[in-house]
N, C-alpha and C positions, 0 to 999 in steps of 0.2 A: 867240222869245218877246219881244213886246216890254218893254225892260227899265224904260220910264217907268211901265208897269203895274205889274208884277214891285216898284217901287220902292216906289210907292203900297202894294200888297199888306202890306210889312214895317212899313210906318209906318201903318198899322191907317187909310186912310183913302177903301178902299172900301167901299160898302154895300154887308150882306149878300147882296144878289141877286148883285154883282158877284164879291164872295167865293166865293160857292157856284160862279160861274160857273167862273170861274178856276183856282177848287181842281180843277174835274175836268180843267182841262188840266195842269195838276202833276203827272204823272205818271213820270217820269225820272228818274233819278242826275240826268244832266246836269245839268235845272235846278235840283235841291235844291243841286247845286255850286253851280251861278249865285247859287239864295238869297243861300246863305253866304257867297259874295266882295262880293255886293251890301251887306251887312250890314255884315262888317267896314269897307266902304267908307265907308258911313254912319255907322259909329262912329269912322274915322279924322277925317272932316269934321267933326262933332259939336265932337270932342278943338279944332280948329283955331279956332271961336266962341267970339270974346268972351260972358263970364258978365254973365247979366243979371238983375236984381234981379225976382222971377217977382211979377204981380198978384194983389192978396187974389183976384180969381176964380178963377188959375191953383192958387193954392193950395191953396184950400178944393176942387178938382177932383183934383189930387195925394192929396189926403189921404185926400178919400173914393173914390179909385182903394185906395187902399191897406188900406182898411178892409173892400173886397171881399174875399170866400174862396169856394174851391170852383170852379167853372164860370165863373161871373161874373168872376172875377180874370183867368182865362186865358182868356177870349170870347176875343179875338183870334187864340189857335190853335187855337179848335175847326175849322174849315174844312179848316186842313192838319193837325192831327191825324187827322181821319177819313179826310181822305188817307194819309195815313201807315198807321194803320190798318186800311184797307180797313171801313171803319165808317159806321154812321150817326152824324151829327148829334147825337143824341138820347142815343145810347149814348155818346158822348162825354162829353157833359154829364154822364151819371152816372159817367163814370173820372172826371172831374174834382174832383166835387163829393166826393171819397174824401177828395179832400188836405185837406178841411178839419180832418182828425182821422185821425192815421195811428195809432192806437192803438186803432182798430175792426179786429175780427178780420181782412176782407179784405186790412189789410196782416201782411204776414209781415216779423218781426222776423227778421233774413237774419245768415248767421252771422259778421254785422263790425257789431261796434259801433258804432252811430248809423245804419246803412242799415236802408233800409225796403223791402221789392217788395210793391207789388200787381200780381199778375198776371192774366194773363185773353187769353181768345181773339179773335185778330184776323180779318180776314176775308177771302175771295178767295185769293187764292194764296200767300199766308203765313198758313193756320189754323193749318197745323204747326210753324212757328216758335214761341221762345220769346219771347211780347211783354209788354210791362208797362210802369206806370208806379217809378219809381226815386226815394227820395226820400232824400237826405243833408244829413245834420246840419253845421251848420259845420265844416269842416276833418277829415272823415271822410275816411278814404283807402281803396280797394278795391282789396286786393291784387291781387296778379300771378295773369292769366287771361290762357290761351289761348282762342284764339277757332277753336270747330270747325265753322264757315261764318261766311258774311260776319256780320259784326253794325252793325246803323243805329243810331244815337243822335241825338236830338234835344230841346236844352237847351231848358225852357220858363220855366227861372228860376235864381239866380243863377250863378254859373260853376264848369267844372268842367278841370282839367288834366291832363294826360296826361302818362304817363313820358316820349315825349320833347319833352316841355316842350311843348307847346299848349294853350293856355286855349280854348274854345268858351262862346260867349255863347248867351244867348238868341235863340231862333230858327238857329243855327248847326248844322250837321248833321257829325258824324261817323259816317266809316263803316269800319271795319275788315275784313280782310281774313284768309280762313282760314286758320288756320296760325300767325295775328301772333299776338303776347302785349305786355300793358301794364297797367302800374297807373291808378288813377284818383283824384285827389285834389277834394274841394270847396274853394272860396274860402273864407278865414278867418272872413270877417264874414257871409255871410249861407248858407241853406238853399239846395240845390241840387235840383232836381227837372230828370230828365230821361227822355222815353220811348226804349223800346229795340225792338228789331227781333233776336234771336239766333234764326240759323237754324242749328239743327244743338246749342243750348248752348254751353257755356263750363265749362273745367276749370281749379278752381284748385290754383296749385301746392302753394301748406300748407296747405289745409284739408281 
């Protein structure tokens, strides 16, 4: 795959035809690895540029980036969600457009304080899986689970940290492994949403 595409892809700076195009060769573990070292890559470079004083245009585009909810806020992973998924486009946009208000019945208040699941069925070869979108409240921690199939996770917004200590960004894909068990903690400062992939569920130890 080439990875000057793949790069573009993360930095939200192909057009939608190119996106759709794209998303259906994303098919692989492999490349979602690739994603995610691509990513961290870009956020180690990021860290190493000089800070620059951003222009009223740049900021008045920040701000009304930020005033987006729902679908609109996360365009950028609709293509590899429906990937992910096995979904349409379309149906994406309505998982999305949930997060505006996770206190509409479709999200299930889940039995850890401050976590959210909306769940729902994904498509093609994972309908049987347990899929959903995941939403955590600042500094929410989800105890200790065993994982009874592999389970995907993929952060679509702030960060989320694992028992043995790895943080996963945005766009970052973790996958675990049948049999593993780990906790899960949000970042302090902001809301964590991430989708999941459990094939097989997840047994927790104290609840």
């Amino acid at each position: 795959m080439n990875q000057a595409k793949l790069i573009d892809y993360l930095l939200g700076q192909l057009s939608p035809e190119q996106d759709s195009e794209l998303a259906q060769l994303l098919t692989s573990k492999d490349i979602d690895k690739q994603l995610s070292e691509l990513s961290k890559q870009l956020e180690s470079v990021a860290l190493k540029i000089d800070s620059v004083v951003p222009s009223n245009k740049l900021k008045q585009s920040l701000f009304a980036h930020l005033e987006k909810s729902g679908a609109e806020k996360f365009s950028g992973f609709i293509p590899r969600l429906s990937r992910f998924f096995n979904l349409s486009t379309e149906r994406i946009k309505e998982i999305l457009d949930s997060v505006k208000d996770v206190n509409l019945p479709l999200w299930d208040k889940a039995m850890i304080e401050g976590a959210y699941l909306h769940h729902f069925k994904a498509g093609g070869d994972i309908s049987d899986a347990h899929c959903g979108l995941i939403y955590l409240e600042p500094g929410t921690q989800i105890t200790e689970h065993e994982h009874l199939g592999e389970e995907k996770m993929l952060v679509i917004q702030g960060e989320v940290t694992t028992s043995d200590g790895k943080t996963y960004l945005p766009g970052e894909v973790a996958i675990s492994d049948e049999g593993t068990s780990h906790t899960l903690k949000a970042g302090k400062d902001s809301v964590c949403i991430f989708a999941v992939i459990a094939n097989g569920g997840v047994d927790f130890k104290d609840l």
